[in-house]
FIROTI-966879 format. One line per 8 residues: number of its first residue (from 1); their letters; for each residue y, x, z of N, C-alpha, C. Coordinates in steps of 0.1 Angstrom, whole numbers, m for minus. Each point is the difference from the previous one (the first is absolute). Layout:
// residues N
NUM	A	Y/X/Z/Y/X/Z/Y/X/Z | ...
//
This chain:
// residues 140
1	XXXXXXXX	m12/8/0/12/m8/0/12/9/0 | 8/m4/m9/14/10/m2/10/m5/13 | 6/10/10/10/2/8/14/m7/m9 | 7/m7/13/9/m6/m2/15/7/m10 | 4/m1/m5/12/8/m3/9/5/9 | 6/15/2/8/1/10/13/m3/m8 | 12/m7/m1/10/m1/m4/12/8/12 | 10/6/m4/8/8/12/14/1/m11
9	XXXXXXXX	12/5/10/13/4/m11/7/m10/5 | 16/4/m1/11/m11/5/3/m9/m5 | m9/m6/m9/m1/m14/m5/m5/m10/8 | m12/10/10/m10/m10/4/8/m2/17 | 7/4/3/8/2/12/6/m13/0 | 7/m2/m11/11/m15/m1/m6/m9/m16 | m11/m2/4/m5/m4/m16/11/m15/m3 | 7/m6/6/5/m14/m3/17/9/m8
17	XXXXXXXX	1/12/3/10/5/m3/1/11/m12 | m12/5/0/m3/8/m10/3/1/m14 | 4/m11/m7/6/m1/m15/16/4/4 | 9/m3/10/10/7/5/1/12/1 | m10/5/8/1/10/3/m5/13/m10 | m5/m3/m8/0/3/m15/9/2/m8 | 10/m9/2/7/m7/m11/11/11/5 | 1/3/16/13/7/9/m5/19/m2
25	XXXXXXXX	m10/3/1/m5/10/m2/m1/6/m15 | 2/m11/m11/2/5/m17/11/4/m4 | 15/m7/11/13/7/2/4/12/2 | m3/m2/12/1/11/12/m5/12/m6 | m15/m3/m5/m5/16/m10/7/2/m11 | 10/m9/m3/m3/1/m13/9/19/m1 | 0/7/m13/7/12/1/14/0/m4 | 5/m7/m3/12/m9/m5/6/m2/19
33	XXXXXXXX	m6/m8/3/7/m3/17/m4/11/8 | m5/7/m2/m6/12/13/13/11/m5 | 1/0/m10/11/11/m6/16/m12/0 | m1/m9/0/16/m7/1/m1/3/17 | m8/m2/10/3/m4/10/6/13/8 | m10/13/m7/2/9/6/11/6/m2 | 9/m3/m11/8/3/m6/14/m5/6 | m5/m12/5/13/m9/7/m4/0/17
41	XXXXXXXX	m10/11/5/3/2/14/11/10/7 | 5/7/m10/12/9/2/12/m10/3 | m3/m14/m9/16/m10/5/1/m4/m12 | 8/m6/m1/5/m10/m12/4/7/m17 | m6/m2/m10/7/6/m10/6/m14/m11 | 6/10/m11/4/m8/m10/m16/1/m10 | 4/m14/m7/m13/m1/m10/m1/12/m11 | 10/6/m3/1/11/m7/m4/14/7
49	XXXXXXXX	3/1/9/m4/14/10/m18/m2/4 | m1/m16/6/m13/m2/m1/m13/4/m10 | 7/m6/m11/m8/8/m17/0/12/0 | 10/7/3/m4/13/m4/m6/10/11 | m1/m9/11/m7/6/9/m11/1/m4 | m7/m11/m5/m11/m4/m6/m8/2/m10 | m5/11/m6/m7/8/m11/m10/m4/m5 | 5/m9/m14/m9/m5/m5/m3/m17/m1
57	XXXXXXXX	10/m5/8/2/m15/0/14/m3/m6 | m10/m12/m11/9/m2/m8/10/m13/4 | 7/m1/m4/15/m12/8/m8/m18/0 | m7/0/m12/m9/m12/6/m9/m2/14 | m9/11/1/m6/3/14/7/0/8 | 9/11/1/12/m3/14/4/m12/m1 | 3/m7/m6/9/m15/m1/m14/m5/9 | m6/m3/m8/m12/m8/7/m4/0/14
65	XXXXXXXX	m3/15/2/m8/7/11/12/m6/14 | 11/2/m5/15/m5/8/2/m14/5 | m6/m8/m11/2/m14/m3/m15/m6/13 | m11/9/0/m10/m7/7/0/6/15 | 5/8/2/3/8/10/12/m7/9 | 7/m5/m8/15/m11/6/m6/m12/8 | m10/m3/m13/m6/m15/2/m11/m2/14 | m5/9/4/m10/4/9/4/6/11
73	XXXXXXXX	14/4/m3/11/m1/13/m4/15/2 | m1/7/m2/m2/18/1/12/6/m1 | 12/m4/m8/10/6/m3/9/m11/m6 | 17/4/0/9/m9/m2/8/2/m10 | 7/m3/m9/8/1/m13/14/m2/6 | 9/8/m1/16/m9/6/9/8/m16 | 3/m8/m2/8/m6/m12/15/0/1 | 9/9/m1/18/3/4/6/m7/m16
81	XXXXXXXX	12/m6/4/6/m7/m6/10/11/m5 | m7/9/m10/14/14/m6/m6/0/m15 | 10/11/m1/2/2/m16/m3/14/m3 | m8/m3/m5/m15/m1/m3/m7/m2/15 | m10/m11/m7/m6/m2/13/m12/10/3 | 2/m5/13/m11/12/14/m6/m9/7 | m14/5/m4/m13/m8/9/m3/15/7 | m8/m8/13/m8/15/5/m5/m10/8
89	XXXXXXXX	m10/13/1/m20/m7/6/0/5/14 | m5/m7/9/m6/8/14/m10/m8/1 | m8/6/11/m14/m4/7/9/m9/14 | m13/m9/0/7/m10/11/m12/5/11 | 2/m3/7/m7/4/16/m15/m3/m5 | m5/m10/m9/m15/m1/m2/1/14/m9 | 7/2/m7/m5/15/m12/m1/8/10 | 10/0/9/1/17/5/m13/3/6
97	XXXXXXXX	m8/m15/3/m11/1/10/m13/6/m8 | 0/m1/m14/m7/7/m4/3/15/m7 | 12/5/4/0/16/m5/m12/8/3 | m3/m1/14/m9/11/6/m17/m3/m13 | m1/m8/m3/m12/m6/m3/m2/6/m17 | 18/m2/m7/1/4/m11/m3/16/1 | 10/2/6/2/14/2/m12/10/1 | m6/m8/8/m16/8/3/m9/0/m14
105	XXXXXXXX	m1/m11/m7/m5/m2/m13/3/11/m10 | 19/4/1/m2/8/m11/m1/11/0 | 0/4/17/4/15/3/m21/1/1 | m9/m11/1/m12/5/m9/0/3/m8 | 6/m9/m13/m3/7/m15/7/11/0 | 8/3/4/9/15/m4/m11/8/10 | m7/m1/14/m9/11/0/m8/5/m4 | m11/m15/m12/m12/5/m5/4/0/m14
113	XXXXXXXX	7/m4/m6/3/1/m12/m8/9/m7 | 2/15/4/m4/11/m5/m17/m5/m2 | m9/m2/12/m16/m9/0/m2/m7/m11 | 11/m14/m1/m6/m8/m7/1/4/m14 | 12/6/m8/0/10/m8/m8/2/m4 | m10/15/8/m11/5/m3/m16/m11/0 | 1/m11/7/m3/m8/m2/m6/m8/m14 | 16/3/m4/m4/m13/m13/m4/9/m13
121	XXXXXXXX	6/10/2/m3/10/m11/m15/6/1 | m3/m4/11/m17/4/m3/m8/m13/m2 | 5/m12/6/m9/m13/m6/2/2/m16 | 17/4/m5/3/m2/m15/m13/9/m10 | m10/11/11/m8/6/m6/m16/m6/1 | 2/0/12/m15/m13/6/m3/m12/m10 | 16/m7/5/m1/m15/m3/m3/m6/13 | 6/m11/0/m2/m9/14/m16/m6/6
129	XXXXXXXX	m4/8/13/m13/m6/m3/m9/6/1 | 2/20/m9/m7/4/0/m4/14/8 | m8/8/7/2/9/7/5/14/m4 | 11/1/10/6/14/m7/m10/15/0 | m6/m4/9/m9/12/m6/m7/2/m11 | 0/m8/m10/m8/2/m14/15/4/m9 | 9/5/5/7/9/m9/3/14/6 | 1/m1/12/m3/18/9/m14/2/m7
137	XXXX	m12/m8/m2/m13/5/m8/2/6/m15 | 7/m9/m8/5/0/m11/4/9/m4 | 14/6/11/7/10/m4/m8/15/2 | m10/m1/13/m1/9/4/m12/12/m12
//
């Protein structure tokens, strides 16, 4: 007789919540908000200073990334009545509460970077799947 399934993971913690918590964790990771956020825990920028902080995000993304981030209450838009107008972004007390969490995220990829790297450039020899020792055999 086959043993029961073990099911585990923070899904199963709050299962009546779990498409939320999903839905809040696809944000939060996303690399678009882990890099806007961390970007706007120094304090408030203009949307222009913001982009260019930002390497590689194009003005649709920021618009966006800005627009869902407002809406989910992470960060606020304030809008000055000048010529030429001036918007600028800050984190609201719920963003700032996740710097530490962002922060930790990227200052991982910036440690292992170099790993995963070496990483992918040997699967790109392997292929996914397969054991890397049949190309140290190969080679040798």
């Amino acid at each position: 007789m086959a043993s029961a399934r073990q099911i585990s993971g923070p899904c199963q913690a709050w299962p009546e919540d779990s498409a939320f918590i999903r839905e809040v964790l696809d944000r939060v990771g996303d690399k678009w908000t882990v890099l806007t956020i961390s970007t706007l825990s120094a304090g408030s920028l203009r949307y222009s200073d913001l982009q260019a902080s930002i390497p590689g995000i194009s003005q649709r993304m920021l618009t966006q990334t800005l627009k869902h981030l407002e809406r989910d209450g992470l960060l606020t838009r304030t809008a000055y009545a000048e010529v030429p107008p001036r918007v600028e972004y800050e984190l609201t007390d719920l963003g700032r509460s996740l710097i530490d969490a962002v922060m930790a995220m990227a200052d991982w990829a910036a440690t292992h970077h170099g790993e995963i790297a070496g990483n992918r450039a040997a699967s790109e020899l392997t292929g996914v799947g397969r054991a890397k020792a049949a190309v140290s055999a190969s080679a040798g």
